[in-house]
Backbone bond lengths (Angstrom), bond angles and torsions (degrees), N, CA, C in turn:
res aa  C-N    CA-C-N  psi(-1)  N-CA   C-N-CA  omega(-1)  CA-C   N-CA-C  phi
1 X - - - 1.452 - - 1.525 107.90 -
2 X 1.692 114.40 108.49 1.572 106.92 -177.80 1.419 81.68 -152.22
3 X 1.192 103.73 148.70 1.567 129.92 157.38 1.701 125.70 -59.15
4 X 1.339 115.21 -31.30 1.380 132.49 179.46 1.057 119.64 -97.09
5 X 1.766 127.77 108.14 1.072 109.93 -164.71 1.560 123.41 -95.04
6 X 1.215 106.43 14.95 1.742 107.79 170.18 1.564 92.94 -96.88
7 X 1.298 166.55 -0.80 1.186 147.06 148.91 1.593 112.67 -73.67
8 X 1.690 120.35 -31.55 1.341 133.96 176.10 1.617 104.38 -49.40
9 X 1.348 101.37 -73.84 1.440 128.67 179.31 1.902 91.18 -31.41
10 X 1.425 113.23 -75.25 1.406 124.23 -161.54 1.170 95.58 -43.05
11 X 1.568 127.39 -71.75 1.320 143.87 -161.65 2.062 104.34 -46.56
12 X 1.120 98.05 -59.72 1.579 103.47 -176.44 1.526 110.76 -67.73
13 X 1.106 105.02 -29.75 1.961 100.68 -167.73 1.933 94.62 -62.67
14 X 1.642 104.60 -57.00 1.405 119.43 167.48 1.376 123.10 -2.50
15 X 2.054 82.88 -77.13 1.911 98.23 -155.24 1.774 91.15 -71.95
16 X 1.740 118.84 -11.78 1.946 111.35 -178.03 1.399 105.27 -64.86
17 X 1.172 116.98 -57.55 1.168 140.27 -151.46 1.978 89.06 -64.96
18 X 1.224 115.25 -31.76 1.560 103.83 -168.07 1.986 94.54 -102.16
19 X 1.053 108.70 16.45 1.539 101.34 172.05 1.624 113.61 85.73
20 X 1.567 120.74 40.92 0.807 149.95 -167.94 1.628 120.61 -89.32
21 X 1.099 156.69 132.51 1.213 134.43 147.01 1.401 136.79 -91.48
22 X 1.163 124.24 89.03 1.740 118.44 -140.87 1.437 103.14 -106.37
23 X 1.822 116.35 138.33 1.292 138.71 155.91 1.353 105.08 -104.68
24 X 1.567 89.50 152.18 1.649 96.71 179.49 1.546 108.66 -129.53
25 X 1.100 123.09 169.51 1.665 133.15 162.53 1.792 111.93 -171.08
26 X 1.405 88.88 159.38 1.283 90.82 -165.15 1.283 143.21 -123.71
27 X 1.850 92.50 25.69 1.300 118.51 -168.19 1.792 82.51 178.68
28 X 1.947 87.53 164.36 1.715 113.10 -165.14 1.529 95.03 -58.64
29 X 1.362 119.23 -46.57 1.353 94.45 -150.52 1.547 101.84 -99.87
30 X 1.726 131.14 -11.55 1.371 108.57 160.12 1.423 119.07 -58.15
31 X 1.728 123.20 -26.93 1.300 109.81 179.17 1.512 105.32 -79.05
32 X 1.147 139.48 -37.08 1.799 108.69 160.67 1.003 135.70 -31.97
33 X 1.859 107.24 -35.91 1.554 95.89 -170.16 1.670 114.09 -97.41
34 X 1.548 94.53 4.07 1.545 81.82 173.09 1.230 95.83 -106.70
35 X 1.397 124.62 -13.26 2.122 94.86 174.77 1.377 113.77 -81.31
36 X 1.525 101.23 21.70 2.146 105.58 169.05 1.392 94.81 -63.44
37 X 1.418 120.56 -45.98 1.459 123.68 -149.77 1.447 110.23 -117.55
38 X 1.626 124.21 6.21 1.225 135.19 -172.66 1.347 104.66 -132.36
39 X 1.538 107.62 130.23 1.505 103.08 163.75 1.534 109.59 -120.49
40 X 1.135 129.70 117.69 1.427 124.81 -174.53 1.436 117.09 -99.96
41 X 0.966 98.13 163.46 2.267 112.19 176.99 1.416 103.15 -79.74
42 X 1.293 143.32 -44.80 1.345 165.24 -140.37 1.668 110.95 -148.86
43 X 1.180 88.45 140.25 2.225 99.54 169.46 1.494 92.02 -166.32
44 X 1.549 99.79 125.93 1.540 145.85 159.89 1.081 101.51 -85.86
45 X 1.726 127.00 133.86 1.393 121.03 175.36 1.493 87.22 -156.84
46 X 1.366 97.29 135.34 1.457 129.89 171.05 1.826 111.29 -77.32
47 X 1.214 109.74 124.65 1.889 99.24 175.54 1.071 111.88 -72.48
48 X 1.441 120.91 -61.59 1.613 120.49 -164.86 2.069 97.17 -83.13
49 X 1.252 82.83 102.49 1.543 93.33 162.82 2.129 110.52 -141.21
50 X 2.065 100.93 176.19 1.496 83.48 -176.64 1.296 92.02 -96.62
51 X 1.386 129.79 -157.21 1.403 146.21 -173.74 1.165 116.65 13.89
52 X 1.786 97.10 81.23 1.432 95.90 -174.62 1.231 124.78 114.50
53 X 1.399 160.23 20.21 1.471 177.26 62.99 1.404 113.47 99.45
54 X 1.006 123.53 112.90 1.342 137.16 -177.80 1.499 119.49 -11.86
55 X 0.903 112.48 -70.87 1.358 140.51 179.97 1.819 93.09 -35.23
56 X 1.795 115.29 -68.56 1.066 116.06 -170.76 1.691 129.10 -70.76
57 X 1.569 97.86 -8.85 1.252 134.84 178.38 1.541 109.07 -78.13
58 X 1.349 128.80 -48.86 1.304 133.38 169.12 1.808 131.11 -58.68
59 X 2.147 88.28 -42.36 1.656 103.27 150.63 1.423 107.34 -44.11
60 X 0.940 130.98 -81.52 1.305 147.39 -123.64 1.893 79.74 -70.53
61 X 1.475 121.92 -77.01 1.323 128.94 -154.40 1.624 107.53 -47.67
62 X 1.513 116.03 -14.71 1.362 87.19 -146.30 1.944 74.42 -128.78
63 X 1.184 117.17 28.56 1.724 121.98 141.33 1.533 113.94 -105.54
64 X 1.437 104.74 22.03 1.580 102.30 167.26 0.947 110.52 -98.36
65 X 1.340 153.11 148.24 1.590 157.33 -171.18 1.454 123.32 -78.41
66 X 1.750 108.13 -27.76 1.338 129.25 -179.71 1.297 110.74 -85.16
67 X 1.629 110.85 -28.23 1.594 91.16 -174.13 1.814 97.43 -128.41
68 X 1.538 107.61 23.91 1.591 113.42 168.47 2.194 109.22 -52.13
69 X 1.029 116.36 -39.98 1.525 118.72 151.86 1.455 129.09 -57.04
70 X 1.200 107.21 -52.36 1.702 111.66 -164.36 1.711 104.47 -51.71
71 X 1.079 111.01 119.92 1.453 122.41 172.14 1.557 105.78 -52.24
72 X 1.561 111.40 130.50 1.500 120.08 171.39 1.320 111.10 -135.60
73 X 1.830 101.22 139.08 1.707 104.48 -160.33 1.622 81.37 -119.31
74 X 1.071 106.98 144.12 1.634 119.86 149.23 1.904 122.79 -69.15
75 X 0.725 98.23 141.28 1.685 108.56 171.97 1.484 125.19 -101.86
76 X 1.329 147.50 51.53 1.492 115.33 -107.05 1.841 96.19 -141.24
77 X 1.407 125.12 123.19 0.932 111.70 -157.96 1.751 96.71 -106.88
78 X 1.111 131.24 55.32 1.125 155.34 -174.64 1.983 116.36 -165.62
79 X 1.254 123.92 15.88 0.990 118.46 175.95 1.265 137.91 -74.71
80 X 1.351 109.13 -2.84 1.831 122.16 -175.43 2.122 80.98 -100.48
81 X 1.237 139.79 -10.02 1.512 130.67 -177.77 1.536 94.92 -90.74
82 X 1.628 107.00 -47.85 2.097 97.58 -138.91 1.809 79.22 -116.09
83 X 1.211 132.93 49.07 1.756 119.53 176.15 1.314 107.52 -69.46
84 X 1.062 119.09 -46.67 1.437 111.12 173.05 1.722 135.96 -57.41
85 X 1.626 82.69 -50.35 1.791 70.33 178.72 1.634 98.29 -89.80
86 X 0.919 130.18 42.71 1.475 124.57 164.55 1.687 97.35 -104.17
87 X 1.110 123.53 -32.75 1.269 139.25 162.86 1.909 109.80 -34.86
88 X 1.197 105.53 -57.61 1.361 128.12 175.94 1.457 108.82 -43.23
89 X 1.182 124.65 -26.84 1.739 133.83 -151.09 1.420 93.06 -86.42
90 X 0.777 131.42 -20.23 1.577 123.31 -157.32 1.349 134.72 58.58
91 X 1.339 101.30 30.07 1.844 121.82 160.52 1.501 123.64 -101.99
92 X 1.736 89.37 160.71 1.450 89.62 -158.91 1.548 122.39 -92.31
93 X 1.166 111.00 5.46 1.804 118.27 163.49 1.511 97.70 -165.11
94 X 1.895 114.25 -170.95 1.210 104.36 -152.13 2.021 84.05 -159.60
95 X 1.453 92.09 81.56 2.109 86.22 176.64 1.562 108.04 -76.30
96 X 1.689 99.37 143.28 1.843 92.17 -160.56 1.984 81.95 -100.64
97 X 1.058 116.78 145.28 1.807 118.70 -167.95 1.779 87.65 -87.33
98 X 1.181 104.18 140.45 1.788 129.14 174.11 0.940 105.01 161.50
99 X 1.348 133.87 176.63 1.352 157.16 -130.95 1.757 95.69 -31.82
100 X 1.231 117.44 156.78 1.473 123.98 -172.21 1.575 119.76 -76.49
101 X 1.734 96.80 -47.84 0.908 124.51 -178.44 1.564 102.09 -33.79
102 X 1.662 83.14 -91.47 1.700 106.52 177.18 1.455 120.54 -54.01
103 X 1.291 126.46 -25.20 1.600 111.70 158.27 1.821 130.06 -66.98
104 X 1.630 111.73 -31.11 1.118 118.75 145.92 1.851 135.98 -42.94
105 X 1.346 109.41 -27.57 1.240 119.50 -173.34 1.368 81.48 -99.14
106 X 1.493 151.07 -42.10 1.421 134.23 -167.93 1.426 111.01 -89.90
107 X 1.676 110.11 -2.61 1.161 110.01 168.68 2.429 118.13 -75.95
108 X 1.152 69.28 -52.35 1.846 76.06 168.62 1.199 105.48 -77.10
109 X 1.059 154.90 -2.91 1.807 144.03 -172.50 1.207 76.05 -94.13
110 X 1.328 141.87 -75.48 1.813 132.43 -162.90 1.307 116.03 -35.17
111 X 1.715 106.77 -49.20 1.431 119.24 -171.82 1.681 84.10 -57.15
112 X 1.125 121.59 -83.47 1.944 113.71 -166.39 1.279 121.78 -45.52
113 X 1.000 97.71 -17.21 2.079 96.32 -174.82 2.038 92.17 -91.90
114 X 1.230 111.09 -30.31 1.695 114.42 -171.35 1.498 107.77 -16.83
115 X 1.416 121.00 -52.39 1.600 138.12 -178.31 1.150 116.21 -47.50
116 X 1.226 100.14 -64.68 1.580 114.81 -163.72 1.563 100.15 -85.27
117 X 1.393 139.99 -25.72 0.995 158.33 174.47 1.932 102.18 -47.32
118 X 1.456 108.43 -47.75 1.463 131.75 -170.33 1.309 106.23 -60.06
119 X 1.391 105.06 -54.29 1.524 117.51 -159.16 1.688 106.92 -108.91
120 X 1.544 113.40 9.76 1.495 104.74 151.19 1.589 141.15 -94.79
121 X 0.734 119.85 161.05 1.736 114.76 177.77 1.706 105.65 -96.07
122 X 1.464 125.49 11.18 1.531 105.15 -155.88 1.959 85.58 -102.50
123 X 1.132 114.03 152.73 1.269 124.47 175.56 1.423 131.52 -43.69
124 X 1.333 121.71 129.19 1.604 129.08 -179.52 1.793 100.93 -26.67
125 X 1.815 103.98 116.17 1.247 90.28 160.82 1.443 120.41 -84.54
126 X 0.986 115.25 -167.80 1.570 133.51 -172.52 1.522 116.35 -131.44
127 X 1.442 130.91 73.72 1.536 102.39 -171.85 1.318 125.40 -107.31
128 X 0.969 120.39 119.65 1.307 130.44 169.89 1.753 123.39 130.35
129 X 1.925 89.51 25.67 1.596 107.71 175.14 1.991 108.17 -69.03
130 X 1.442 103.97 3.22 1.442 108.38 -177.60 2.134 113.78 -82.60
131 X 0.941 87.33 9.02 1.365 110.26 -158.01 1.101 119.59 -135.48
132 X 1.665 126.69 0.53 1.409 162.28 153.34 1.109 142.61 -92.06
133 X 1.193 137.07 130.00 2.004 126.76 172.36 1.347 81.38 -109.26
134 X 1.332 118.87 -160.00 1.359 164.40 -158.81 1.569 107.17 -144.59
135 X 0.987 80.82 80.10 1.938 82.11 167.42 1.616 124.55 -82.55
136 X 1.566 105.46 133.47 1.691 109.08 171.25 1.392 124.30 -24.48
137 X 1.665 107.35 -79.28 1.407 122.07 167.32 0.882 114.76 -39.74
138 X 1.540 142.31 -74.89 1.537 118.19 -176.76 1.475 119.40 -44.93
139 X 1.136 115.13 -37.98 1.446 116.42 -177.11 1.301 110.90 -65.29
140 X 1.360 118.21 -37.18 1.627 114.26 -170.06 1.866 97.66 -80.19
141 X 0.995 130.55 4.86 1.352 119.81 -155.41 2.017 89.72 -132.56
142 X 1.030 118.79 -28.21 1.547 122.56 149.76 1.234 123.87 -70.89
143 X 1.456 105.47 -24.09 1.903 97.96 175.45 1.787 106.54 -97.62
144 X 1.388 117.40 -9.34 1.620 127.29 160.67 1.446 98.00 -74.80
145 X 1.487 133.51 -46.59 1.654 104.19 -170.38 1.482 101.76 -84.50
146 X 1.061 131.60 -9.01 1.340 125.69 173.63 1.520 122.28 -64.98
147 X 1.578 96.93 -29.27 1.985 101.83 -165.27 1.934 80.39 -89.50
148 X 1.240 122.92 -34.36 1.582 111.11 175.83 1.506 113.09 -53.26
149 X 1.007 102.01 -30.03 1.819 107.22 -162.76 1.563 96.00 -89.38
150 X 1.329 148.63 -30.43 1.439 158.07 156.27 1.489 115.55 -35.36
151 X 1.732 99.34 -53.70 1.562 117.44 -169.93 1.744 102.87 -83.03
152 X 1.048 129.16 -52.28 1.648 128.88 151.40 1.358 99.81 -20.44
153 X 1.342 122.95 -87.01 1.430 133.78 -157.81 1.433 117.22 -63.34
154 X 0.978 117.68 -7.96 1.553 147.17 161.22 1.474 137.95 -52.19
155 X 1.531 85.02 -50.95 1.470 108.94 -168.59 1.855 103.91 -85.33
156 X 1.194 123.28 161.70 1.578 141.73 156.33 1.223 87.93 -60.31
157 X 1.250 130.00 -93.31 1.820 140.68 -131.72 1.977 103.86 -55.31
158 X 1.235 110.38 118.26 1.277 108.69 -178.95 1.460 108.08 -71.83
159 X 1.886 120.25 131.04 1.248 118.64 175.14 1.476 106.11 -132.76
160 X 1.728 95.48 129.89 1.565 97.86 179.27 1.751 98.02 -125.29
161 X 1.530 109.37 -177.77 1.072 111.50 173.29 1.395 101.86 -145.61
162 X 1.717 106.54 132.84 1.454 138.55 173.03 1.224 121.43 -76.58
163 X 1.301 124.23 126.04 1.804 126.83 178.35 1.531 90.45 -86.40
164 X 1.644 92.51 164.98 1.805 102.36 177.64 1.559 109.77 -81.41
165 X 1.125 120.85 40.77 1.487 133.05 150.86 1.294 120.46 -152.42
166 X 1.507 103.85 33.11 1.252 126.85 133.73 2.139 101.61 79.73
167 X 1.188 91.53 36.15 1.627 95.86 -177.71 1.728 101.38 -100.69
168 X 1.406 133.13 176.04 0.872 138.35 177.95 1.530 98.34 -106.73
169 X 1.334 105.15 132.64 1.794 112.40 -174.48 1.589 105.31 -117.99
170 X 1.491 118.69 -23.93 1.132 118.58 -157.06 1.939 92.85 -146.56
171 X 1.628 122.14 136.89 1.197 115.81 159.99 1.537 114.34 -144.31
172 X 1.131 136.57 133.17 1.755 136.95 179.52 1.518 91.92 -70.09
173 X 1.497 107.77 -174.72 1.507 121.95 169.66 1.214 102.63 -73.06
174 X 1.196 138.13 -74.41 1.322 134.74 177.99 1.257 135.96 9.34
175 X 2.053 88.88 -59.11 1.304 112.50 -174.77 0.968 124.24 -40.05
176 X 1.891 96.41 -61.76 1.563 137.41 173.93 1.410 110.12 -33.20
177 X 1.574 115.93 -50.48 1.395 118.92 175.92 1.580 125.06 -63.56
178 X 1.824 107.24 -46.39 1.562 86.69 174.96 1.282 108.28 -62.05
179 X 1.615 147.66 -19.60 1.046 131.25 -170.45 1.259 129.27 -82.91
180 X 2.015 103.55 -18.23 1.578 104.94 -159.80 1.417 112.60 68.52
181 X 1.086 124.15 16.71 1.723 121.86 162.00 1.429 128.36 -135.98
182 X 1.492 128.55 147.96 1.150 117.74 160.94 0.915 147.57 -19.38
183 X 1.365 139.99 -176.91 1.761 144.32 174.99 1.212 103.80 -93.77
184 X 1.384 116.77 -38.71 1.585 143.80 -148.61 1.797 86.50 -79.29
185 X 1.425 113.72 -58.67 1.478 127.09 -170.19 1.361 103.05 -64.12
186 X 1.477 115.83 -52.28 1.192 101.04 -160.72 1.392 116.47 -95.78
187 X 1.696 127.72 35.30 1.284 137.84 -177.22 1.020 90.83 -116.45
188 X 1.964 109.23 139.74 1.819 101.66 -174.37 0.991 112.97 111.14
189 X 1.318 109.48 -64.87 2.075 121.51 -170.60 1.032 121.21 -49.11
190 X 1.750 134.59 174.75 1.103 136.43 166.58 1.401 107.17 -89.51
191 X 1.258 137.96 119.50 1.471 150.29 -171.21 0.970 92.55 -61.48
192 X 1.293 136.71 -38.27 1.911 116.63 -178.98 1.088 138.18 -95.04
193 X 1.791 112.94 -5.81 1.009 131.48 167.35 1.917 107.42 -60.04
194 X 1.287 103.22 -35.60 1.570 108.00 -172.04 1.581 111.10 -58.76
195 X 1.491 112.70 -18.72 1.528 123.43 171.59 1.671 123.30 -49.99
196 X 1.112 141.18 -153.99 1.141 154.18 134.70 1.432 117.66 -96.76
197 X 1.108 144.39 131.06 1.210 141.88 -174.49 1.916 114.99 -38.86
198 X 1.460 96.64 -33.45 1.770 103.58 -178.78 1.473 100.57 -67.80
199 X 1.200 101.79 -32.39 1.755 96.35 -154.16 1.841 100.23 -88.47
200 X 1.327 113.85 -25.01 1.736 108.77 -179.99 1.068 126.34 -50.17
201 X 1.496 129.15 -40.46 1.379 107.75 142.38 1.178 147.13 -30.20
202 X 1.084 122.39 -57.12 1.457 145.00 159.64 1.338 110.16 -14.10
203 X 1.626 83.22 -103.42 1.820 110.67 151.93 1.976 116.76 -6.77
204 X 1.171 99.53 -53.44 1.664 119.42 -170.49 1.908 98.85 -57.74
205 X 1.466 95.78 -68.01 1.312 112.21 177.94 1.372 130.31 -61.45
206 X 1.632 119.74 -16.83 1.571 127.49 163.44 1.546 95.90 -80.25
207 X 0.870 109.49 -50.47 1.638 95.01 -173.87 1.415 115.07 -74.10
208 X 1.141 142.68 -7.99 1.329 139.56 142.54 1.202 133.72 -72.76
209 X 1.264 111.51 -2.48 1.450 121.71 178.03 1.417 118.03 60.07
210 X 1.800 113.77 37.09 1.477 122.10 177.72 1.330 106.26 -95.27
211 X 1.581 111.92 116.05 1.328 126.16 -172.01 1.895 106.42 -62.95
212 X 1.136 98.52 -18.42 1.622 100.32 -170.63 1.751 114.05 -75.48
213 X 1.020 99.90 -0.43 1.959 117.48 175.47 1.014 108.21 -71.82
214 X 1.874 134.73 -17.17 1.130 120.71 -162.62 2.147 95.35 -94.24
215 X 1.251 93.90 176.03 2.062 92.39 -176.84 1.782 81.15 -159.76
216 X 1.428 98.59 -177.10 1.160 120.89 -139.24 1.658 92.60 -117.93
217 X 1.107 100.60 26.70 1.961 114.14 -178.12 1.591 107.38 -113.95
218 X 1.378 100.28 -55.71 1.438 126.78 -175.12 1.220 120.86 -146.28
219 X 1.664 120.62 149.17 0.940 136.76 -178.36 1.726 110.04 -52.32
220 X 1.493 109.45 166.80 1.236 117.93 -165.32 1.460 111.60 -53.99
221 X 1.358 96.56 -54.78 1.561 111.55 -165.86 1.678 106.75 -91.05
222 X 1.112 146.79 22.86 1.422 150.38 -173.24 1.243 108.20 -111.01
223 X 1.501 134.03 157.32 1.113 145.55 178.29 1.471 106.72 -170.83
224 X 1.351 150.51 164.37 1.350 155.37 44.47 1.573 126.25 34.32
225 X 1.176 107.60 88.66 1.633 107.63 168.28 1.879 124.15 -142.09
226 X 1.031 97.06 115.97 1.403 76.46 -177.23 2.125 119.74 95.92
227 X 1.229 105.68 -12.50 1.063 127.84 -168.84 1.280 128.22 74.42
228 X 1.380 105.57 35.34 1.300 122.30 -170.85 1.929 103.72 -133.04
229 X 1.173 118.81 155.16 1.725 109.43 -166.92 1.530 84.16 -109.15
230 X 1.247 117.34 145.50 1.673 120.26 -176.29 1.336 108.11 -142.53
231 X 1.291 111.36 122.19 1.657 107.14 -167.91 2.044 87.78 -111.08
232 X 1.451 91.15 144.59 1.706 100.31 -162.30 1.213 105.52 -128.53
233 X 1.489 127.11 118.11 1.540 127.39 165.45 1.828 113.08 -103.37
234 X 1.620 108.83 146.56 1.497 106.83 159.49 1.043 114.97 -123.30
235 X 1.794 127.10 143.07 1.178 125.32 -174.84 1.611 99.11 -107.05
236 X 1.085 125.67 161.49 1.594 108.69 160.84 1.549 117.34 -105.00
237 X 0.855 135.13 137.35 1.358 143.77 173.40 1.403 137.60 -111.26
238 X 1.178 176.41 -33.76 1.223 157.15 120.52 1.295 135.68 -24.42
239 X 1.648 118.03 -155.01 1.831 108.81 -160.30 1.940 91.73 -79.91
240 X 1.313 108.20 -33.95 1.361 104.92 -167.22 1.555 114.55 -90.12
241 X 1.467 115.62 -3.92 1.551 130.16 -151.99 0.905 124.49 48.81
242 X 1.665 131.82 0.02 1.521 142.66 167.00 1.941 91.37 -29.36
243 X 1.189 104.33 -78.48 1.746 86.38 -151.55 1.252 100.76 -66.32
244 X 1.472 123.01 -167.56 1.711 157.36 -165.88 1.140 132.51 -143.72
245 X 0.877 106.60 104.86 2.049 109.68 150.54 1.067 120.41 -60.88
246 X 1.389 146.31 129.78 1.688 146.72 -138.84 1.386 100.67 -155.82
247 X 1.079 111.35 78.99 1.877 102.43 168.98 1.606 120.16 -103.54
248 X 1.609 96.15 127.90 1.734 101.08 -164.64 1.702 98.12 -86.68
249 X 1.185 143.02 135.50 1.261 139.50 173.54 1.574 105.95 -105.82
250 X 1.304 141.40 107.36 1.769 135.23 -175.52 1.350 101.73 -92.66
251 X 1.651 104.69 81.21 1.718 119.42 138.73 2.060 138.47 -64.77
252 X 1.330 76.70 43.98 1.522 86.88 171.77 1.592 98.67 -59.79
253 X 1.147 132.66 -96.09 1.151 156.85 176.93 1.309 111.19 15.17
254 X 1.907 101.42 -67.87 1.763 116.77 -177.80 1.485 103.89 -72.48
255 X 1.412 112.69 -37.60 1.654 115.74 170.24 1.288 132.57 -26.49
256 X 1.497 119.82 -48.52 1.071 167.32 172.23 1.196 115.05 -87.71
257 X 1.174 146.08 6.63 1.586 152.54 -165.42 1.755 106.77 -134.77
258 X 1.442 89.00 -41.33 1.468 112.96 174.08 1.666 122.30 -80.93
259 X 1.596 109.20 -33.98 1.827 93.90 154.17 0.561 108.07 -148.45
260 X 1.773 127.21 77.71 1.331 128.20 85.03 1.551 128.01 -63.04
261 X 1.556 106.86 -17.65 1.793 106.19 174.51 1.944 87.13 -76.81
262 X 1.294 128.66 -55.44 1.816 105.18 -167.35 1.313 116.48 -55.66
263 X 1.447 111.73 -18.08 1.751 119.88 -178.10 1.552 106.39 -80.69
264 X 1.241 108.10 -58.70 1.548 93.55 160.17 1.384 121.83 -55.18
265 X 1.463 139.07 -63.36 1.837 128.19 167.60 1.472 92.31 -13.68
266 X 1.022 108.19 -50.26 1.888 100.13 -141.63 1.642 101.52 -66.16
267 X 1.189 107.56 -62.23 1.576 135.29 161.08 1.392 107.59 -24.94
268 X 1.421 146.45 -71.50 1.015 148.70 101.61 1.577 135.35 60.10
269 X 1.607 95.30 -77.27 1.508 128.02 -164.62 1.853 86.97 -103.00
270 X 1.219 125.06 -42.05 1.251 111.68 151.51 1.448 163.46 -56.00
271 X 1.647 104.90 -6.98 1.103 155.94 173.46 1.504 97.68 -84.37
272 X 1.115 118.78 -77.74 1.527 130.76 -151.75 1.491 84.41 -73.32
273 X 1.137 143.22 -60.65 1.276 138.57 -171.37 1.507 111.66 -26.38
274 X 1.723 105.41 -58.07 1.758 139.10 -162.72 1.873 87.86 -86.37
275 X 1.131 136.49 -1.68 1.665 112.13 164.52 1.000 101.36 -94.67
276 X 1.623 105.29 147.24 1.845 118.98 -174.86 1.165 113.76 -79.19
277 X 1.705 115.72 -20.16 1.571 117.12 -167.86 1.915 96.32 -94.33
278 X 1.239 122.67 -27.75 1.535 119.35 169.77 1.536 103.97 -70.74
């Protein structure tokens, strides 16, 4: 699983040539949908990928039950910066990408060590940090997505992000909370399925930006789910604006603040009706 397809190409021609049977994909969420129908011995995974990012991609695989065994190596062209928390992933070695040659030879040494790799306790190796520095820039630009990823996780307002077929690619904690589910669960999914059946419409029409969603009850973007009042914005984002930025805001509170004042009007206007001198 890599985004680049002259390392793909490299990587697969490789594992054929050694008696291999190789699938490919080229982003997080085509490799979900083909391990619906694939179960493999081995998974190569690229970190920096789109829909879906390595890192969150490795979560996700290895809370599946079928492939909680299957040995998973990183591919990682940042591995002399992030070794440690790549460590964190719960895979079983970590090839750092440079020269072809020599990443090919650290590509089959994993495959042979895979075994013994299973049944040791000694720490995620790393091979091919001999062939690496640590560069500034990457580092300064990993410790910027890191303070982004802090301030996300930070916030109340749940923010996820929608592919233009409408899957969830990206979710904060938050998210997780209005839903009652994981990160792991809710990466992958159909963003509208997470609705209530009343509200998918709705839902359908904020994210299309059809002004005709709004009614004369509630505001455009508000709904009821869950027993909670959730006011919902979409931004669009990319070259085509197909996908979304989705931030849920939980206005229970004002929801509720707001009619009990129409229940009183009403209350009120019923009163004044019933005095003899009005």
């Amino acid at each position: 699983m890599d985004n680049h397809p002259v390392l793909l190409k490299f990587a697969a021609d490789l594992l054929k040539k050694n008696n291999y049977r190789v699938k490919t994909a080229n982003d997080g969420l085509a490799a979900l949908d083909m391990l619906k129908e694939f179960q493999p011995d081995y998974i190569f995974i690229d970190l920096i990928m789109p829909n879906i990012d390595g890192s969150s991609l490795c979560r996700i695989l290895r809370r599946k039950p079928e492939l909680q065994n299957v040995p998973i190596f990183v591919l990682s062209a940042i591995a002399a910066e992030e070794a440690s928390n790549i460590e964190e992933l719960g895979v079983d070695a970590c090839i750092a990408k440079g020269p072809l040659t020599e990443m090919g030879e650290n590509i089959l040494t994993a495959l042979d060590l895979a075994d013994s790799l299973k049944r040791s306790e000694i720490e995620m190796p790393v091979l091919g940090l001999e062939n690496l520095y640590p560069r500034g820039i990457t580092e300064e630009l990993l410790v910027i997505k890191r303070h982004f990823e802090i301030m996300l996780e930070s916030i109340s307002d749940g923010i996820l992000e929608v592919s233009e077929d409408g899957r969830v690619i990206f979710a904060n904690s938050a998210a997780s909370k209005y839903f009652s589910l994981s990160r792991e669960r809710l990466l992958g999914g159909p963003f509208i399925e997470l609705f209530t059946e009343k509200n998918q419409p709705l839902v359908s029409a904020i994210l299309s930006g059809d002004p005709a969603a709004s009614t004369s009850e509630a505001p455009l973007t508000q709904f009821e789910q869950n027993g909670k009042y959730i006011n919902m914005k979409a931004i669009s984002v990319g070259h085509s604006g197909g996908e979304k930025i989705v931030v849920l805001n939980d206005v229970s509170e004002y929801e509720k603040a707001r009619l009990a004042i129409v229940e009183a009007n009403k209350e009120l206007e019923i009163l004044a009706r019933m005095d003899g001198l009005t």
